[in-house]
N, C-alpha and C positions, 0 to 999 in steps of 0.2 A: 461914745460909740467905739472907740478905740480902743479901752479897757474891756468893752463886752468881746470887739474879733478878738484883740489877744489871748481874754480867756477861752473862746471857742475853738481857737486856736491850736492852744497849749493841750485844749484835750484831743483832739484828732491827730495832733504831732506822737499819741500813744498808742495809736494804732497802729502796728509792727508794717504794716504795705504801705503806708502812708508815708511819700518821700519829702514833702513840700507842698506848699502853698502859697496865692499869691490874691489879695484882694484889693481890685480899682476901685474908682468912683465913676461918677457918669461923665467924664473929660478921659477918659482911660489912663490918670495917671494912678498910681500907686500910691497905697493904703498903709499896708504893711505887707510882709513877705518874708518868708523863711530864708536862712542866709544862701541857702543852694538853688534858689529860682533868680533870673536874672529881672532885675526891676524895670528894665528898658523896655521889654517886650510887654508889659503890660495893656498898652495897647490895643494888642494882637489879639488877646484874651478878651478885653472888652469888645471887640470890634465884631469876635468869631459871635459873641454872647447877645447883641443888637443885631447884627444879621438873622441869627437864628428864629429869633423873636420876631420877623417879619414875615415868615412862612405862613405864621397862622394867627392873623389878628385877632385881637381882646379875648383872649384866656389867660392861661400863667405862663410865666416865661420858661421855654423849654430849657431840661437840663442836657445838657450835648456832652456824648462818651466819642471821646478817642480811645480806641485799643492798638495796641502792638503786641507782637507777641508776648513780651515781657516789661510790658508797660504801659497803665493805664491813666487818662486825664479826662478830668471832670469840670464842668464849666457850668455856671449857675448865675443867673441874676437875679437878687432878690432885692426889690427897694432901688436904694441907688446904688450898691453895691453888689459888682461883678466877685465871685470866687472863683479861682480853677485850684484844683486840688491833684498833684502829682502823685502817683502810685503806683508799686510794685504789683503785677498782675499774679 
């Protein structure tokens, strides 16, 4: 599993907006993560991603957009494994 996020990885780290990444498990500890996301807050990502998921039971798990003005975060559960993906807007 580890070899497949890293390569899924390595190709979205090629998308020029795309600042970082960071992917949990269902304990919200971390997976793997690019060197500029902080591993700690892992967590917080998993936690934003199971909340969200309880708005609207037995469909797919929502993908939740944070915007800034200059900077955007994406958040995904898919399986057991939480994404959030950090972005220049």
């Amino acid at each position: 599993m580890e070899a497949n996020l890293k390569a899924e990885f390595d190709e979205l780290m090629k998308n020029e907006n795309v600042t970082g990444y960071i992917a949990t498990n269902d304990n919200g500890l971390c997976l793997m993560a690019s060197p500029n996301v902080n591993e700690e807050l892992s967590g917080v990502w998993y936690s934003i991603a199971r909340l969200a998921s309880q708005i609207e039971s037995g469909g797919e798990d929502p993908l939740i957009n944070f915007q800034g003005e200059t900077k955007q975060c994406l958040i995904k559960k898919e399986d057991s494994v939480t994404t959030t993906v950090f972005m220049n807007r």
